[in-house]
MIKEDREN-136175 format. One record per atom (N, C-alpha, C): residue number from 1; chain; atom name; x, y, z. Coordinates in Angstrom, 3 decimals, padded with zeros to 6 digits. Each point is the difference from the previous one (the first is absolute). Layout:
# MIKEDREN-136175
PT,NUM,A,CA,X,Y,Z
...
END
This chain:
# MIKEDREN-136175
PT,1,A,N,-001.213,-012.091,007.897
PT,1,A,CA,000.487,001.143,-000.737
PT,1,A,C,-001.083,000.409,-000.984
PT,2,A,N,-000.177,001.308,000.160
PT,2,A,CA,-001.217,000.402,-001.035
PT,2,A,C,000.904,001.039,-001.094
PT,3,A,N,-000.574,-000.431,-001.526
PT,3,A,CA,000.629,001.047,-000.905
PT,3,A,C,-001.479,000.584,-000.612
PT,4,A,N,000.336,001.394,-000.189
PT,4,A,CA,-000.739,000.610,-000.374
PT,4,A,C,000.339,000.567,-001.967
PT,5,A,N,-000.453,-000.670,-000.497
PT,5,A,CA,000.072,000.517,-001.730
PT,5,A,C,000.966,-000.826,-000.351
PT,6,A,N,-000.503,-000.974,-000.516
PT,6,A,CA,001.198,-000.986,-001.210
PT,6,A,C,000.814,000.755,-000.784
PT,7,A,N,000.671,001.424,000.190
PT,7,A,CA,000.656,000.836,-001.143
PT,7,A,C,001.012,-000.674,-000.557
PT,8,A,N,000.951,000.571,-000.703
PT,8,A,CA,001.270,-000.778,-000.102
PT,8,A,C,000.703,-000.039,001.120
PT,9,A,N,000.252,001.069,000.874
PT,9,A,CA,000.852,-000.014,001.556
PT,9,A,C,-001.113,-001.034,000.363
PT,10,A,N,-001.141,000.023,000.576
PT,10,A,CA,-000.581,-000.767,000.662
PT,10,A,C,000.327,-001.394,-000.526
PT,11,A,N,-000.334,-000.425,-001.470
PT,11,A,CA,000.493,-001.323,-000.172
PT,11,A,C,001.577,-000.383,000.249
PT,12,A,N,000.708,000.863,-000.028
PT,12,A,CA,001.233,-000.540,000.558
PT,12,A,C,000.592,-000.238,001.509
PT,13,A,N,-001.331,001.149,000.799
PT,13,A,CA,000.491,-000.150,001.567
PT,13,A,C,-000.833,-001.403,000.085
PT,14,A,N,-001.166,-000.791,-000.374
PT,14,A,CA,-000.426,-001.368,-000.284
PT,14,A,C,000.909,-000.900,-000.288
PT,15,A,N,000.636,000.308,-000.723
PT,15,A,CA,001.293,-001.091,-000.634
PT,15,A,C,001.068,-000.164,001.104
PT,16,A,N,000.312,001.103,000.708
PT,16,A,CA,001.355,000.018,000.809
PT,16,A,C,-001.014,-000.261,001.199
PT,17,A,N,-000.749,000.011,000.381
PT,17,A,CA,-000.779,-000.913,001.409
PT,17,A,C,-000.280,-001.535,-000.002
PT,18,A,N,-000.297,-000.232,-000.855
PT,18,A,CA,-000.123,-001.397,-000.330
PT,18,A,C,001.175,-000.628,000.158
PT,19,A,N,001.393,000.897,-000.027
PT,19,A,CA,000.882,-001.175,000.566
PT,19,A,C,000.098,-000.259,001.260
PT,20,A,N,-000.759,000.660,001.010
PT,20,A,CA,-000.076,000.209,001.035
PT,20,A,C,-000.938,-000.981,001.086
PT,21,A,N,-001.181,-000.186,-000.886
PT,21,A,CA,-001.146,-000.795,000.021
PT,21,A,C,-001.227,000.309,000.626
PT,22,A,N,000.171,001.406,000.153
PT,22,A,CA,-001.470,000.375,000.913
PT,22,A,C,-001.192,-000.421,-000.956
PT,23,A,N,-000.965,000.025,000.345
PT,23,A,CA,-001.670,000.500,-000.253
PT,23,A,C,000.056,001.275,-000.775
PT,24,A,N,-000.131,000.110,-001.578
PT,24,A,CA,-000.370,000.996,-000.241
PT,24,A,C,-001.201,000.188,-000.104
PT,25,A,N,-000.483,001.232,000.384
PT,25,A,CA,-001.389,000.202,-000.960
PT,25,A,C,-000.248,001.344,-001.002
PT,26,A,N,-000.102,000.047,-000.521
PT,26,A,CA,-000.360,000.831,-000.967
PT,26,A,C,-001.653,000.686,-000.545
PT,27,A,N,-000.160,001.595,000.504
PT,27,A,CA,-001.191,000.448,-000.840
PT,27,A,C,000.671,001.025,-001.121
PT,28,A,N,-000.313,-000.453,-000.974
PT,28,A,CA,-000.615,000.983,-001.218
PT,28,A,C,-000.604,-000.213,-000.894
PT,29,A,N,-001.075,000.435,-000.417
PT,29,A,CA,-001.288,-000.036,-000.167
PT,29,A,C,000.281,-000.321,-002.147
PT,30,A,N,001.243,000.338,-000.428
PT,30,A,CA,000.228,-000.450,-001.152
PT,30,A,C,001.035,-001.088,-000.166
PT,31,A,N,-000.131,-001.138,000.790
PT,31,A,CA,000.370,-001.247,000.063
PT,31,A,C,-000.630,-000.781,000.448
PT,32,A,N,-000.442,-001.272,-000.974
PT,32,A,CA,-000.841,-001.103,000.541
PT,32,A,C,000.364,-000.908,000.792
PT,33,A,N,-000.729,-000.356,000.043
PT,33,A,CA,-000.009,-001.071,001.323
PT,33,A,C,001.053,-001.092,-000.771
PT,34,A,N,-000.063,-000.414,-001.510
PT,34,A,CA,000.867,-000.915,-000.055
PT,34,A,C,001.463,000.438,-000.066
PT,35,A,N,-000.127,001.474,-000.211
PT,35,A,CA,001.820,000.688,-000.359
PT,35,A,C,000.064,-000.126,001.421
PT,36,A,N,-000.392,000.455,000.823
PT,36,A,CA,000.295,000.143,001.382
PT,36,A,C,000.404,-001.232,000.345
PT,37,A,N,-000.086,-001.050,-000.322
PT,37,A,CA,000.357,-001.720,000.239
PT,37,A,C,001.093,-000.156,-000.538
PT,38,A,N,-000.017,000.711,-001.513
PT,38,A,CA,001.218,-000.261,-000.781
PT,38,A,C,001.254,000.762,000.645
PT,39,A,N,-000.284,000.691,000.728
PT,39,A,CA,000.950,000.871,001.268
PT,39,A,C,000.492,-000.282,000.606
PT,40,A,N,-000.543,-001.308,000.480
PT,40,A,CA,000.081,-000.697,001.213
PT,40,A,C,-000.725,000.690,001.573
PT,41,A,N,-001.384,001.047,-000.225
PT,41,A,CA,-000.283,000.479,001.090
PT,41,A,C,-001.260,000.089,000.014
PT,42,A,N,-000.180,-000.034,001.016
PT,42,A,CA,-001.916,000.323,000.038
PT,42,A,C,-000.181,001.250,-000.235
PT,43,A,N,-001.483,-000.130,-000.753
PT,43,A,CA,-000.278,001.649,-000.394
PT,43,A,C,-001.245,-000.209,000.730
PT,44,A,N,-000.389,001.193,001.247
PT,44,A,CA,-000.854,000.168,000.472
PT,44,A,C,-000.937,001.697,000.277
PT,45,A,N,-000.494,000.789,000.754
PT,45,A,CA,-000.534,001.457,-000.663
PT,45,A,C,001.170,000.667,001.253
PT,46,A,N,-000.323,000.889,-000.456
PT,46,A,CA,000.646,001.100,000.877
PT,46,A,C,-000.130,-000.535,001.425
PT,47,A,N,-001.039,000.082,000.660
PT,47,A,CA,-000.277,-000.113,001.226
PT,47,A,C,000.509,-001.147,000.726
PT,48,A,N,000.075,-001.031,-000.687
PT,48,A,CA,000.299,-000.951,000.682
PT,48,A,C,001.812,-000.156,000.285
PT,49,A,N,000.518,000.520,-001.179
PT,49,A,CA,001.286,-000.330,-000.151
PT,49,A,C,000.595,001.510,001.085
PT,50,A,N,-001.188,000.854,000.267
PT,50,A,CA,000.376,000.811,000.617
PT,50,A,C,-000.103,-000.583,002.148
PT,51,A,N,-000.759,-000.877,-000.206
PT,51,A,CA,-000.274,-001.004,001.659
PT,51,A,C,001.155,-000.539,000.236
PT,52,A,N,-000.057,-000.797,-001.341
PT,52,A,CA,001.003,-001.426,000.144
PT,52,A,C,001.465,000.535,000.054
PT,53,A,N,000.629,000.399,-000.690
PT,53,A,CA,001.192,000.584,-000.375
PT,53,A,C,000.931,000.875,001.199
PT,54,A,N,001.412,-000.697,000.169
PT,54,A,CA,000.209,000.407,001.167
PT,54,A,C,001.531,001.170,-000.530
PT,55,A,N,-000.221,-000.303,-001.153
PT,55,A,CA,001.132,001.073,-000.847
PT,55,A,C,-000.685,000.602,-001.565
PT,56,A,N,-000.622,001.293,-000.242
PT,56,A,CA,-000.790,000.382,-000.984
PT,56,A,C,000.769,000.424,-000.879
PT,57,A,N,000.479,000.196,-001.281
PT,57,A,CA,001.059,000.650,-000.480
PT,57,A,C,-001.240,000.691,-001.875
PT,58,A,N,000.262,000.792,000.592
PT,58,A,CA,-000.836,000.804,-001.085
PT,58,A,C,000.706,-000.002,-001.229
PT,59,A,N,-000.461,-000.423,-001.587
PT,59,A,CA,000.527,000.217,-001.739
PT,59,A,C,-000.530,000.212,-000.468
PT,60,A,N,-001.300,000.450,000.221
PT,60,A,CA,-000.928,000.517,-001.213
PT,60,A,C,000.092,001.515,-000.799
PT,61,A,N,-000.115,000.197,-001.034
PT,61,A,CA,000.392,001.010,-000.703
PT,61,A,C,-001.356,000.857,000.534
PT,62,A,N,000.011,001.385,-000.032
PT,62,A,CA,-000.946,001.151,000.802
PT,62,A,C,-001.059,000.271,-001.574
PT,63,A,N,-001.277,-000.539,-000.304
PT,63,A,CA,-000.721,000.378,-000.709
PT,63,A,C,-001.265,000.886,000.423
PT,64,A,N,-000.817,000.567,-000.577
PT,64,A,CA,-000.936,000.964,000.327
PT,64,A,C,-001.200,-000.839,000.918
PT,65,A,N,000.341,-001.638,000.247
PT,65,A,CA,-000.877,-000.776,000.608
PT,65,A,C,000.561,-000.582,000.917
PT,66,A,N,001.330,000.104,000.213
PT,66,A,CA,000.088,-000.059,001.282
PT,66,A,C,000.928,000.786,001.049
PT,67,A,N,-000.206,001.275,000.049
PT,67,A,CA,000.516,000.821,000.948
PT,67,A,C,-000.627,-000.043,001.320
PT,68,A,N,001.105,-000.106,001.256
PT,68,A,CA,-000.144,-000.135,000.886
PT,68,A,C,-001.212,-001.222,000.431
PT,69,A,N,000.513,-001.213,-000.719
PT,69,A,CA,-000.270,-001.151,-000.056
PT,69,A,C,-000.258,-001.008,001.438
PT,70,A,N,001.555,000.825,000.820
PT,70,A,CA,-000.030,-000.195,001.397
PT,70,A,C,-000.592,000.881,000.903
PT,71,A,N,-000.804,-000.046,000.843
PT,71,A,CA,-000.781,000.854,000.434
PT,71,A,C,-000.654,000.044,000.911
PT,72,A,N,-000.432,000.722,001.078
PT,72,A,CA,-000.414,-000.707,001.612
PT,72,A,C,-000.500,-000.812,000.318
PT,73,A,N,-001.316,-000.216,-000.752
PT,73,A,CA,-000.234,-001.370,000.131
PT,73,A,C,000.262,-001.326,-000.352
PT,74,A,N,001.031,000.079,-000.903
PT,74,A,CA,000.685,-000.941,000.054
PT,74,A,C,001.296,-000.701,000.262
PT,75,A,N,000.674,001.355,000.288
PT,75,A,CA,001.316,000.054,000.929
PT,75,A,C,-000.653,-000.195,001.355
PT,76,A,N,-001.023,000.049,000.424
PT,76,A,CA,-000.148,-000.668,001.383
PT,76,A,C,-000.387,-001.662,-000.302
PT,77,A,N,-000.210,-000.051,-001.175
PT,77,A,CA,000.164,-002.067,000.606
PT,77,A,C,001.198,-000.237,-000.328
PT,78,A,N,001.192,000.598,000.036
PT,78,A,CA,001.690,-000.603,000.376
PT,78,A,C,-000.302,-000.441,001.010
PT,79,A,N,000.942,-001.214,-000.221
PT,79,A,CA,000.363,-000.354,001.556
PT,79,A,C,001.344,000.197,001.027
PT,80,A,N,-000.595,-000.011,001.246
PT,80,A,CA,000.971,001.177,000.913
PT,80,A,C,001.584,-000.682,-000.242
PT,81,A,N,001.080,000.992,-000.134
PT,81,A,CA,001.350,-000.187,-000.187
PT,81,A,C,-000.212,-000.730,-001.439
PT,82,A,N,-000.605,000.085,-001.060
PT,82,A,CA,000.285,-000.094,-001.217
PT,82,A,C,000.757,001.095,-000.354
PT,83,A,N,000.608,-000.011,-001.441
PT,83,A,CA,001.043,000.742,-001.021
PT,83,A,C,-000.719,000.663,-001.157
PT,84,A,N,000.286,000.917,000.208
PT,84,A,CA,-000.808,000.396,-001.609
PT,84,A,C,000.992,000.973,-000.519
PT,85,A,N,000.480,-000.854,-001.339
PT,85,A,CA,001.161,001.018,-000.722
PT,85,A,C,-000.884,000.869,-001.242
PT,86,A,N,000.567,001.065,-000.635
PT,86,A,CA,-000.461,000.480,-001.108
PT,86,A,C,001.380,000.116,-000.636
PT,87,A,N,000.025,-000.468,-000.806
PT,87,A,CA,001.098,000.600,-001.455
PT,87,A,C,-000.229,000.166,-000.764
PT,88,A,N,-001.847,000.309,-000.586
PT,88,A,CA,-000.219,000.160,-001.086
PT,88,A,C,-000.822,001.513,000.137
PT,89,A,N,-000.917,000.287,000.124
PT,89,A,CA,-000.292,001.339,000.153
PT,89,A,C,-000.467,000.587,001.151
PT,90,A,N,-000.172,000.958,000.451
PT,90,A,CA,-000.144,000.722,000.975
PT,90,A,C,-001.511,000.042,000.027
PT,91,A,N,-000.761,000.465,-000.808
PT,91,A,CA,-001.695,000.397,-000.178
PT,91,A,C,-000.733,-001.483,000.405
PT,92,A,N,000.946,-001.249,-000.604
PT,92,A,CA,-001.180,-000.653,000.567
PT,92,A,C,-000.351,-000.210,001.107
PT,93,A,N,000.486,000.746,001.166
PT,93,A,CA,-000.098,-000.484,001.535
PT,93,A,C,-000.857,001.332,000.258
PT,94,A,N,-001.025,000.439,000.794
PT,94,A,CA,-000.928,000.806,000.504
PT,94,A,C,001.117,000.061,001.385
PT,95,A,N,001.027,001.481,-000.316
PT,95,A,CA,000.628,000.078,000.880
PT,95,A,C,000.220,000.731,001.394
PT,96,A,N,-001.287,000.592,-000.010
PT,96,A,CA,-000.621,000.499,001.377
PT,96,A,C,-000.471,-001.446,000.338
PT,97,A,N,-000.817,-001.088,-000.317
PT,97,A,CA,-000.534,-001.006,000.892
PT,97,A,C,001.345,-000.855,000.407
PT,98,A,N,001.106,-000.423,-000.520
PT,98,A,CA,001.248,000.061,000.299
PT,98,A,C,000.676,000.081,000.552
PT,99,A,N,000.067,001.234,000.380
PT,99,A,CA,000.647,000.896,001.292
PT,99,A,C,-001.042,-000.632,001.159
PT,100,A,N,-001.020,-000.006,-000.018
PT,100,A,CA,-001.175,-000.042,000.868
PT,100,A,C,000.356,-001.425,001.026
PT,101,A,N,000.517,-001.035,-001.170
PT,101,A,CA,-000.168,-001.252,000.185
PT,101,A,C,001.410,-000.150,000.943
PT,102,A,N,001.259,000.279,-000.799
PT,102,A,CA,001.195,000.135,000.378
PT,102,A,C,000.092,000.873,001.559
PT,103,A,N,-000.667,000.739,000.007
PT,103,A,CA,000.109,000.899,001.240
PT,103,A,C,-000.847,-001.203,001.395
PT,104,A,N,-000.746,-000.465,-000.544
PT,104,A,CA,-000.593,-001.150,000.759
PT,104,A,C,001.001,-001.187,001.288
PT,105,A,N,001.018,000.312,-001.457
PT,105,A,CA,001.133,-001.086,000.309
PT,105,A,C,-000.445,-001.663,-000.390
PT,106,A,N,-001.200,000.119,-000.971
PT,106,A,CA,-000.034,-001.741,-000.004
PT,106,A,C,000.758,-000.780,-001.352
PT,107,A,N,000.624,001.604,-000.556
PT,107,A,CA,001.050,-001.102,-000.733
PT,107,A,C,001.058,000.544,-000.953
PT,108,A,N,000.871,-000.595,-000.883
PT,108,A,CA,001.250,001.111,-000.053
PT,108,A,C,-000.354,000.283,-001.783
PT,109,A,N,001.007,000.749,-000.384
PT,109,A,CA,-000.421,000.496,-001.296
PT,109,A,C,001.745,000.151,-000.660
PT,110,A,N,000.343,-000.411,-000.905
PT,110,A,CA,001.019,000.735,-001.076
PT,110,A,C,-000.394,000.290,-001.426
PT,111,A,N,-000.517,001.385,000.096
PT,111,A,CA,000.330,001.193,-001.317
PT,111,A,C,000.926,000.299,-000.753
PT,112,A,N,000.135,-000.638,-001.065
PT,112,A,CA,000.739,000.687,-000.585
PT,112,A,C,-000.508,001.256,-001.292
PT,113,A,N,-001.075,-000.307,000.001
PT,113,A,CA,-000.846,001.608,-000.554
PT,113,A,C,-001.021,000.419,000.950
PT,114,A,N,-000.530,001.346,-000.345
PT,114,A,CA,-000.943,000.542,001.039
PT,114,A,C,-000.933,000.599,-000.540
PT,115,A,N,-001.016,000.664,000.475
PT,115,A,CA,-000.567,001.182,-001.076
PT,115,A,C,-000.240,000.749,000.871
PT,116,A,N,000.390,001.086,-000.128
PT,116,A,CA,000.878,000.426,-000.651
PT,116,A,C,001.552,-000.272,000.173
PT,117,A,N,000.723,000.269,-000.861
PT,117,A,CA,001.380,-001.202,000.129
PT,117,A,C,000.830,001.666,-000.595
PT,118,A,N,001.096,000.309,000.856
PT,118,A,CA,-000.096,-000.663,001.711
PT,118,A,C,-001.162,000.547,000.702
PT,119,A,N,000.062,-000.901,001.329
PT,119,A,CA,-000.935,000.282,001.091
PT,119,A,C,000.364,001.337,000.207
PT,120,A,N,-001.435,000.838,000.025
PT,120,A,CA,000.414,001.544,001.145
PT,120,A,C,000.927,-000.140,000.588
PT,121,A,N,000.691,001.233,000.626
PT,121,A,CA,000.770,-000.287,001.419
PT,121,A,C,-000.596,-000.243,000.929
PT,122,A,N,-001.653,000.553,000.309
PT,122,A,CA,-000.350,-000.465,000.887
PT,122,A,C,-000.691,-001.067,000.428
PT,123,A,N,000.102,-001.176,-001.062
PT,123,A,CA,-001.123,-001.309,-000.155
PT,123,A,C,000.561,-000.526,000.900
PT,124,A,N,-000.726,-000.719,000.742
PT,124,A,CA,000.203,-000.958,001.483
PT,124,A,C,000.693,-001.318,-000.552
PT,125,A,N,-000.227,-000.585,-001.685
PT,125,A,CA,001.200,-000.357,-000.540
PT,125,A,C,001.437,000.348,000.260
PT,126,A,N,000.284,000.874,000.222
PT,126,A,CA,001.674,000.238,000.409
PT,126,A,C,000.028,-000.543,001.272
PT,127,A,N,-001.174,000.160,000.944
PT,127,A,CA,000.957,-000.487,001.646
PT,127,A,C,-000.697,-001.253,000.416
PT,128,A,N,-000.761,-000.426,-000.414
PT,128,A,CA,-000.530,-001.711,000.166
PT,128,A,C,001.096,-000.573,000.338
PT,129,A,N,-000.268,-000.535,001.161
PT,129,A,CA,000.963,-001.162,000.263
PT,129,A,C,000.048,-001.386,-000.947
PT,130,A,N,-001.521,000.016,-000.324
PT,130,A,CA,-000.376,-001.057,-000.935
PT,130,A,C,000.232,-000.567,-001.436
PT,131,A,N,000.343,001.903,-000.107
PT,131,A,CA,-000.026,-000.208,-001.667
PT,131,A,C,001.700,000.232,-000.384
PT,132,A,N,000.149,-000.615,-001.108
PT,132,A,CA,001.106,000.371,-001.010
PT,132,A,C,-000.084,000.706,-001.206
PT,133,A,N,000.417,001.068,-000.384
PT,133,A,CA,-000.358,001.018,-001.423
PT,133,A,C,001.605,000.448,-000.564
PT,134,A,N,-000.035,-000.678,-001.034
PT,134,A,CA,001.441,000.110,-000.940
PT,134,A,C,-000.334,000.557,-001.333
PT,135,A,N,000.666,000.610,-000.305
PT,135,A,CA,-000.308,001.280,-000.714
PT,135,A,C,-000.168,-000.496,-001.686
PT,136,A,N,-000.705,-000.750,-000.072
PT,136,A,CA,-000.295,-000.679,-001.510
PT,136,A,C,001.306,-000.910,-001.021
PT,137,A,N,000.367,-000.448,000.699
PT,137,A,CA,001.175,-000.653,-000.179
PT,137,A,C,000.354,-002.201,-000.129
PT,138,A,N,-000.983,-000.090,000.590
PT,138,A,CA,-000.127,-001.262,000.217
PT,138,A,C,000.433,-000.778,-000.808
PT,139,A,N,-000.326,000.297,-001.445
PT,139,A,CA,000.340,-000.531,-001.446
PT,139,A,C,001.676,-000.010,-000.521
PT,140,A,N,000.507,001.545,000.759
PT,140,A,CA,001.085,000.210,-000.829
PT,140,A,C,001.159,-000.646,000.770
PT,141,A,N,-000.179,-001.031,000.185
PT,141,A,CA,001.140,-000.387,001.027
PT,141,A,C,001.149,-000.101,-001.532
PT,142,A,N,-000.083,-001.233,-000.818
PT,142,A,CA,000.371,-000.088,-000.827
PT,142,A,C,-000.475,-000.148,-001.466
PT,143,A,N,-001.327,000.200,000.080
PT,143,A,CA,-000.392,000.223,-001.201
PT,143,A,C,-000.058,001.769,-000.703
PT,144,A,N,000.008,000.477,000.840
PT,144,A,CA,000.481,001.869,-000.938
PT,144,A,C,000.966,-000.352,-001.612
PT,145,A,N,000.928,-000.523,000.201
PT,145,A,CA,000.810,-000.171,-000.718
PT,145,A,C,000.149,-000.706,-001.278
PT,146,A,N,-001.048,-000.937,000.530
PT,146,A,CA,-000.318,-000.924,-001.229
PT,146,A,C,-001.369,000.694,-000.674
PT,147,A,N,-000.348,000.609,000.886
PT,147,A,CA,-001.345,000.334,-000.604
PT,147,A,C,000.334,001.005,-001.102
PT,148,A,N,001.013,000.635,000.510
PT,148,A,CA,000.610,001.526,-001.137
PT,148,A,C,000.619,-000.824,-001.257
PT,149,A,N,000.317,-001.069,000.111
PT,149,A,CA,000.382,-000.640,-000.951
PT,149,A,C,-000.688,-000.458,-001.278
PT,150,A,N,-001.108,-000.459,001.163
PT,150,A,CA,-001.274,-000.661,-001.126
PT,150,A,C,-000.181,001.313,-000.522
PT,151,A,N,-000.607,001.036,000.312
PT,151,A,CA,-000.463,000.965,-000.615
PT,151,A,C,001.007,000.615,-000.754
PT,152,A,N,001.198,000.065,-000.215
PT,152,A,CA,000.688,000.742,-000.644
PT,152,A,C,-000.153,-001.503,-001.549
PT,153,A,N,000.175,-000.792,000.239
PT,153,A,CA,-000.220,-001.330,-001.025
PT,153,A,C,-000.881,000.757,-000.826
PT,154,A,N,-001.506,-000.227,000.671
PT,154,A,CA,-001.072,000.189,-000.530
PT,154,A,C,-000.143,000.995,-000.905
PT,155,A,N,000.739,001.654,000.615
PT,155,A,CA,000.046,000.848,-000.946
PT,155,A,C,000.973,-000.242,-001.278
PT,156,A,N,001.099,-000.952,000.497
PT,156,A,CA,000.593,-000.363,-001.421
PT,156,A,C,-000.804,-000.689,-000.882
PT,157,A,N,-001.072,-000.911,000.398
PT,157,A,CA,-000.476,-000.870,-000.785
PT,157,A,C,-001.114,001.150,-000.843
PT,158,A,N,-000.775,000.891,000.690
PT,158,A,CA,-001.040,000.825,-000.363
PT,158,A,C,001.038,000.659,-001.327
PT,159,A,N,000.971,000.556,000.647
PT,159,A,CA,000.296,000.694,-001.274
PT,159,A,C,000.910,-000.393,-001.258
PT,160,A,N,000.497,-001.127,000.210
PT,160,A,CA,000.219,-001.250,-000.941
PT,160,A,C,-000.783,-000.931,-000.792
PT,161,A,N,-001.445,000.814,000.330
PT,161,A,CA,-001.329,-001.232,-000.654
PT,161,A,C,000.239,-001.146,000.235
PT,162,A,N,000.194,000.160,000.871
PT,162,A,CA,000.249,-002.144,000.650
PT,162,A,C,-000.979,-000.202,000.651
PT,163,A,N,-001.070,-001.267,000.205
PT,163,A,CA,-001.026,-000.156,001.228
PT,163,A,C,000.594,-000.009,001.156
PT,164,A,N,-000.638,000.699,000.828
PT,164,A,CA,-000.070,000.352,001.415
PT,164,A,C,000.076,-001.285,000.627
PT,165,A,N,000.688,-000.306,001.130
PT,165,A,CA,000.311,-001.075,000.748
PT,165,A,C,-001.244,000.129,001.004
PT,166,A,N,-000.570,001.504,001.234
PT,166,A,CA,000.055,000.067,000.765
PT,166,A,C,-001.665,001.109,-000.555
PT,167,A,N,-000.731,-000.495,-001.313
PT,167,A,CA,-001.022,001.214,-000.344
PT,167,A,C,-000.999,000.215,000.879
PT,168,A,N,-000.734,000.498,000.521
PT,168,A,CA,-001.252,000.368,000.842
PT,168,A,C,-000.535,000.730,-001.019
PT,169,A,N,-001.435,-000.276,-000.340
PT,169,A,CA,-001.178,000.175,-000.316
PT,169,A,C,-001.117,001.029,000.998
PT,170,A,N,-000.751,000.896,-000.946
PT,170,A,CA,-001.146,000.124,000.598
PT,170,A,C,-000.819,-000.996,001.110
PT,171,A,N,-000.201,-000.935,-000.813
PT,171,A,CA,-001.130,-001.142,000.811
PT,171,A,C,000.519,-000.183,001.208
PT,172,A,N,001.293,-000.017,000.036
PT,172,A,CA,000.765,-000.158,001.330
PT,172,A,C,-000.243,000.214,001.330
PT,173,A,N,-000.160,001.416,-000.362
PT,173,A,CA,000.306,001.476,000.884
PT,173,A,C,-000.818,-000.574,000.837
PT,174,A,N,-000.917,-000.442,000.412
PT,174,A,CA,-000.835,000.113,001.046
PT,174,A,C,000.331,-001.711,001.135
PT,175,A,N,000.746,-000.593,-000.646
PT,175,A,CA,000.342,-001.274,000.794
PT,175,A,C,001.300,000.341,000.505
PT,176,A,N,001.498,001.220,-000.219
PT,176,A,CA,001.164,000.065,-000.142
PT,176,A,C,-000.003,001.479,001.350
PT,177,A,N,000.709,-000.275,000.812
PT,177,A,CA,000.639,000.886,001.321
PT,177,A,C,000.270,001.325,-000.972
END
């Protein structure tokens, strides 16, 4: 199993695999080699976890350094009938090489973002036998609800001068989906 971006989703789809017991491996390039241990997963580069990995599941947040991260040449070292999910952004996948790969047939895909999101009507995304594309939803199974919650908190706390439970920072912005 390859994860792509230790995010917070990503560290938690880590947590809920491990009860499972596969092989994780893990690239992102702002986690060390010893957090990546403290994970319980190997952290190795893109490429490799892109060979090895027979289920890819994309979490990295979309920064100005890595758009379309996935990309022909390296969506061709998947290996054939591997998985490659996205639930985190659409841009990081180079989604003409994509289509390219998928149309190939050497391996399947579930989208749940696109870029553009939604797919055209006419993106070869809609009739792939291969692929799956759900309309940005993946998250809200049951968290919508709680999430409106936290945020309605938060604005109580903001305007109650209470510290923020849930604050994001500037410095942030560039590690955060």
């Amino acid at each position: 199993m390859g994860i792509i971006g230790a995010s917070r989703v990503g560290r938690q789809v880590i947590k809920l695999l491990k009860l499972f017991g596969p092989d994780i491996l893990l690239y992102d390039p702002f986690v060390s080699q010893q957090e990546g241990a403290d994970l319980g997963v190997l952290k190795v580069e893109l490429d490799e976890l892109l060979k090895l990995a027979d289920v890819v599941s994309l979490h990295a947040p979309l920064t100005q350094e890595n758009g379309k991260m996935l990309n022909a040449k390296n969506l061709a070292l998947m290996k054939d009938d591997a998985l490659l999910i996205n639930t985190a952004r659409g841009a990081l996948i180079d989604e003409t090489a994509l289509i390219e790969e998928l149309a190939r047939g050497r391996f399947f895909a579930f989208l749940d973002v696109t870029e553009p999101e939604p797919p055209a009507q006419n993106s070869p995304l809609r009739r792939l036998n291969n692929v799956v594309v759900t309309p940005h939803i993946a998250g809200c199974i049951e968290d919508c609800s709680h999430m409106s919650e936290l945020a309605v908190e938060e604005l109580r706390r903001f305007f109650g001068g209470e510290d923020l439970l849930h604050e994001i920072t500037p410095d942030m912005f560039s590690r955060i989906a």
